[in-house]
C-alpha positions in Angstrom: 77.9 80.4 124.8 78.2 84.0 124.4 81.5 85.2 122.7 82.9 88.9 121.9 83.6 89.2 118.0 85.6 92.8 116.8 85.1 93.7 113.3 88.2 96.0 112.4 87.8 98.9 110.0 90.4 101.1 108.6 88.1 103.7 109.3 84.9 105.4 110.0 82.1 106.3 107.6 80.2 109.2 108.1 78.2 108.3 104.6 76.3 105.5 103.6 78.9 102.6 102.7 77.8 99.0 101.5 80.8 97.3 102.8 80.1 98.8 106.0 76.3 98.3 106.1 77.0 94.5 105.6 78.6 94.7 109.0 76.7 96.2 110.7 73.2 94.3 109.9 75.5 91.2 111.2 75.9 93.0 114.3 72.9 93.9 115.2 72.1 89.9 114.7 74.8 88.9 116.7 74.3 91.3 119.6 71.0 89.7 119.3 71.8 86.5 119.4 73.7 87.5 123.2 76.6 88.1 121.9 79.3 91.4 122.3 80.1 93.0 119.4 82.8 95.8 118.8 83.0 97.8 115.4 86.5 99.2 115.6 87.5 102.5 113.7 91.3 103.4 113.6 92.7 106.6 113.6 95.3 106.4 112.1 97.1 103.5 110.0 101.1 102.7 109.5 102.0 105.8 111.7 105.8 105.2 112.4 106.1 105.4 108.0 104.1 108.7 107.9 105.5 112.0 107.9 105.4 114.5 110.6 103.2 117.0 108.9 100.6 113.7 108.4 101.4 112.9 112.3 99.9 116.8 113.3 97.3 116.5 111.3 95.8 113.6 112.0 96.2 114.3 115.5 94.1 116.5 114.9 91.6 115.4 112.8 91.4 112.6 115.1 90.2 114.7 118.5 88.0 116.3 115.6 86.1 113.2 115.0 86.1 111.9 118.8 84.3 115.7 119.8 82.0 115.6 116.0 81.2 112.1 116.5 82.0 109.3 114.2 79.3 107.0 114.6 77.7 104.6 112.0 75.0 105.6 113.9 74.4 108.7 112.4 73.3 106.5 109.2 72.7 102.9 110.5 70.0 101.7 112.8 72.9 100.1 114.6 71.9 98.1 117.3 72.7 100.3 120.7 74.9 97.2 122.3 77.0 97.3 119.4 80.1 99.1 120.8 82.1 101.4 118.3 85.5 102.3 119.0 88.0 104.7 117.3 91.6 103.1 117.9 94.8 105.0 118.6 96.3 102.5 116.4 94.9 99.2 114.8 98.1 97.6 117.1 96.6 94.8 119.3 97.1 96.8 122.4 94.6 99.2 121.5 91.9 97.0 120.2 89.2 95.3 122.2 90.3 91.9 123.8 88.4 89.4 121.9 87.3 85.9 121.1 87.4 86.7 117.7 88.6 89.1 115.4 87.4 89.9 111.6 89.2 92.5 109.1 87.9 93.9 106.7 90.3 95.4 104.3 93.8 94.9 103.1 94.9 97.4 105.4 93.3 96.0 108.3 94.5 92.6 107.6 97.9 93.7 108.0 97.3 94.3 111.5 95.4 91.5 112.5 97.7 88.7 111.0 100.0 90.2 114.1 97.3 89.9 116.6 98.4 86.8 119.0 95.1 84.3 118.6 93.6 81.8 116.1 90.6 82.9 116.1 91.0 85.7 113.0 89.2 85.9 109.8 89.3 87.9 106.4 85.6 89.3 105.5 86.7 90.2 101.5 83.7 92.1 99.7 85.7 93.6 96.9 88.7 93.8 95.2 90.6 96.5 97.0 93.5 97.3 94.7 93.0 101.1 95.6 94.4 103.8 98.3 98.1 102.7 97.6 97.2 99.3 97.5 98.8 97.2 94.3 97.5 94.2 92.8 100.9 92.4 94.4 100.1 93.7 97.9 96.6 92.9 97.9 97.2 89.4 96.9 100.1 88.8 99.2 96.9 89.7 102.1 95.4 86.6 100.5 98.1 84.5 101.8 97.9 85.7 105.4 97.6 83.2 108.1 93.9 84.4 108.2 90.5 82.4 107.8 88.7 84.2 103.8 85.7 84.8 103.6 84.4 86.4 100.4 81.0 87.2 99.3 81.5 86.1 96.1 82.3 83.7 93.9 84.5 85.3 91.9 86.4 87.1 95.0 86.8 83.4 96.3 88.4 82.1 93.2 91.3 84.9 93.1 92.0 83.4 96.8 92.0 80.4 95.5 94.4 81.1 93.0 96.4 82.1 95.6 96.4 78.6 97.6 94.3 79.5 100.0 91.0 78.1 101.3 88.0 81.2 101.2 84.7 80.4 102.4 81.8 82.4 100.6 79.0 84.1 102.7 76.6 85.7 99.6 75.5 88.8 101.1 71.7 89.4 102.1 68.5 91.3 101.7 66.6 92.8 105.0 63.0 91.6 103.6 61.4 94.0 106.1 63.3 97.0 104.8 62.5 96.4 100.9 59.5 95.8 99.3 56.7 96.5 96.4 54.3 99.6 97.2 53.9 100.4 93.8 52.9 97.0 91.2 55.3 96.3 88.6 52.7 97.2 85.9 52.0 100.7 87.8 55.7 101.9 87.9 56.7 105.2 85.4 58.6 103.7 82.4 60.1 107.0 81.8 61.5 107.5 85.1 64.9 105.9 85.5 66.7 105.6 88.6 70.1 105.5 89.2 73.0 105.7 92.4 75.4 108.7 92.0 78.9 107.9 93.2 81.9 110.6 92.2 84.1 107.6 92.3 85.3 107.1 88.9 85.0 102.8 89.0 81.0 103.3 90.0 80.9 104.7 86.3 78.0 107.4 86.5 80.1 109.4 83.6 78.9 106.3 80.9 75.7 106.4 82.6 75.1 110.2 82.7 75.6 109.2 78.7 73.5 107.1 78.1 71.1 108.6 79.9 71.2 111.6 77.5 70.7 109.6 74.3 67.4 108.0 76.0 66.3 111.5 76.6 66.7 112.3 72.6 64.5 108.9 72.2 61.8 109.7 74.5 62.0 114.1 75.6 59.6 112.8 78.4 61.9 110.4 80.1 63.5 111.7 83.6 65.8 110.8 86.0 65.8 109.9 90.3 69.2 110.0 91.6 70.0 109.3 95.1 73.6 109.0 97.0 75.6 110.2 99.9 77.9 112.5 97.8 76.8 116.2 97.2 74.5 117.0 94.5 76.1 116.6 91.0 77.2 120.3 90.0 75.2 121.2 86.3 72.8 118.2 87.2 70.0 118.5 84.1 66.3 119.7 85.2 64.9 116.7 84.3 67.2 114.6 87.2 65.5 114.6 90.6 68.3 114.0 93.2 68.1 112.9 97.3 71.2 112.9 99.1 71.5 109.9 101.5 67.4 108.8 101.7 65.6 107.4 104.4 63.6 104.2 104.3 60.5 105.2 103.0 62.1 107.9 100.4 64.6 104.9 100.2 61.5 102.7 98.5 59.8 105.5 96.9 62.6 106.1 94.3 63.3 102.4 93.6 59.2 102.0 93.4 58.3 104.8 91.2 60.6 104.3 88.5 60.5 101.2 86.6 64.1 101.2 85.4 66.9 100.9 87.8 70.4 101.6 86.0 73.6 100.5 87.3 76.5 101.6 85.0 79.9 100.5 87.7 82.9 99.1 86.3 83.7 97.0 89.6 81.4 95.6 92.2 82.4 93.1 94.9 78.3 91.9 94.6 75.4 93.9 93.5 73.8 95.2 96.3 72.1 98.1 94.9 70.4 95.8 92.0 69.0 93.6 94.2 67.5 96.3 96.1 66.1 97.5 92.6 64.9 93.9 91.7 63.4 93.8 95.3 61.0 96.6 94.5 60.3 95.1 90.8 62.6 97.7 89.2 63.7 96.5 85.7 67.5 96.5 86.0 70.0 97.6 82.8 73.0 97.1 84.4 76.9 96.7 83.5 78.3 92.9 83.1 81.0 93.5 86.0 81.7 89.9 88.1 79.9 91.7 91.6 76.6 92.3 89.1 77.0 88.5 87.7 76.4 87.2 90.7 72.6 87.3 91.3 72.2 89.2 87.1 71.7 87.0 84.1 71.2 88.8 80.8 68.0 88.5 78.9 66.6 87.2 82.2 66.4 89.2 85.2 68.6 92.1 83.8 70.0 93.3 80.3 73.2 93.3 81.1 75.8 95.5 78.9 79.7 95.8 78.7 81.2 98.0 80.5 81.9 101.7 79.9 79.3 101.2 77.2 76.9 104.1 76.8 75.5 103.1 73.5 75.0 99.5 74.7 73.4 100.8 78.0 71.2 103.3 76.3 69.8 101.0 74.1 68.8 98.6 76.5 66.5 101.2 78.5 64.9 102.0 75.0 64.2 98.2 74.7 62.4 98.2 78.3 61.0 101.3 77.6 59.5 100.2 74.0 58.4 97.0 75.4 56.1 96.6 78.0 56.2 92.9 78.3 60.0 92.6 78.1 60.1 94.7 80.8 57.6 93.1 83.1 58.9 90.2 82.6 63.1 91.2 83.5 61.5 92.9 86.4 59.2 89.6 87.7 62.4 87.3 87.3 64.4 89.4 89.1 62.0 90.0 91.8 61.6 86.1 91.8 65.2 85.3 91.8 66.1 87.7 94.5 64.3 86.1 97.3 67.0 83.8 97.6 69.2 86.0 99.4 67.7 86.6 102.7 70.0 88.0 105.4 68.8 85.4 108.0 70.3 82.4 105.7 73.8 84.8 105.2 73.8 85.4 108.9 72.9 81.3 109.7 76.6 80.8 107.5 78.6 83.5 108.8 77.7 82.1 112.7 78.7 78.9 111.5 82.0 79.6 109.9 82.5 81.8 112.8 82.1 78.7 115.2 79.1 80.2 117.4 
């Protein structure tokens, strides 16, 4: 039976988001499968505690994005009976009437615990103690009358903690999308890639660092950069850099290098390493929880403390100094990733979702 599900967002994403790409690839299952979708923006959030001069404005940034365009589309193959809407409000009365509702933020869940129906659920893919959000707010959201859903184990256990019962839906890989072009033995061992984020908790500054005291090791090494933020300003010659790639450049980066570096202090998952191991990308990446989920040290990743240069840079001298060492973190984690398919993620979610 065919049911209409509304994924609530505190906002649209004109760039490249993971959280929001997660969505959207269930979506497109789900309109799929015959069933209505809605992805639903707000405009504005809390607007009777805002001031006036933030009322005028984001009136008007609001008609701005209705006559610009705000569609996911603009960077997602999103599915064309997915149905995007930019709210008024997040208030029930503007929102889609659905069978079921799912938030996706701490902000959003403080509408939907209001919205009149059972049917309401919690997707949690990070720990959002940011935008104004305390580490005593966000955990009250835990405790909302509100079905959990984390992709995580360690995101489940701080619900938990909390009382409350979280189911876990591991996020998944697009097989199709992914893949080997170039053999793990083939790839450029001094060619590094890496995601630039000017978000301070992605921590590029500690791997801009020890990136530099690679380059002293080995003067040939260089560097492919891709992200959805401008260009680095004073970026070094030897960084290449592609602002929001498409599939096949996508692939190309993570198949020509043979390092993939991951440096962030805080990951929900490790979405971007599992696209490296995918390709059969050694990965050096930080020990944050997200990473430990599908990383183990000395096995499919070194994995290094973070905001660590010293420890980072010397674990790309190790792959780069040893072939076999390397070959070998980048089979196992090519191996091990296969067991995060989107179709098995997307088999849970229907089935915690009751369809």
């Amino acid at each position: 039976m065919s049911s209409t599900i509304s994924f609530i967002f505190p906002h649209p994403s004109k760039e490249p988001a993971g959280g929001y790409k997660v969505v959207y690839e269930y979506a497109n299952r789900l309109v799929a499968d015959g069933h209505k979708v809605n992805i639903v923006y707000s405009g504005s959030l809390f607007w009777k505690k805002k001031s006036l001069y933030y009322k005028l404005t984001n009136c008007v940034r609001y008609v701005q994005q209705i006559i610009k365009g705000y569609s996911g589309r603009k960077w997602f193959a999103l599915d064309k009976r997915v149905k995007e809407h930019l709210t008024l409000s997040l208030n029930y009365r503007h929102v889609p009437k659905s069978d079921i509702y799912i938030c996706t933020s701490p902000y959003t869940a403080m509408y939907v615990k209001e919205y009149p129906t059972d049917k309401k659920y919690y997707f949690i893919q990070g720990y959002e103690n940011w935008g104004g959000i305390t580490d005593k707010t966000l955990h009250s959201t835990y405790r909302y009358p509100l079905r959990k859903i984390a992709i995580s184990n360690w995101l489940k256990d701080i619900v938990n903690k909390e009382g409350e019962h979280c189911d876990i839906v591991s996020n998944g890989f697009d097989f199709n999308y992914f893949g080997i072009t170039i053999p793990i033995k083939k790839k450029n061992k001094y060619n590094i890639a890496m995601v630039y984020s000017p978000i301070e908790i992605k921590g590029c500054k500690y791997g801009f660092e020890a990136l530099d005291k690679v380059k002293k090791k080995f003067p040939q090494l260089t560097v492919t950069m891709y992200g959805s933020a401008a260009k680095p300003i004073n970026l070094p010659e030897w960084y290449t850099y592609h602002l929001t790639p498409d599939k096949k450049l996508h692939n190309k980066i993570y198949n020509e290098a043979a390092i993939f570096l991951a440096p962030s202090l805080q990951e929900g998952w490790g979405l971007t390493i599992g696209e490296a191991m995918i390709c059969g990308q050694a990965v050096v990446c930080t020990n944050n929880k997200g990473y430990r989920e599908i990383a183990k040290d000395e096995d499919n990743a070194l994995m290094c403390n973070i905001k660590d240069p010293t420890a980072l840079a010397k674990s790309i001298i190790r792959l780069i100094s040893d072939d076999e060492l390397r070959f070998r973190i980048a089979e196992n984690g090519h191996c091990n990733i296969q067991r995060y398919d989107i179709k098995t993620s997307y088999l849970k979610l229907k089935e915690i979702l009751g369809l």
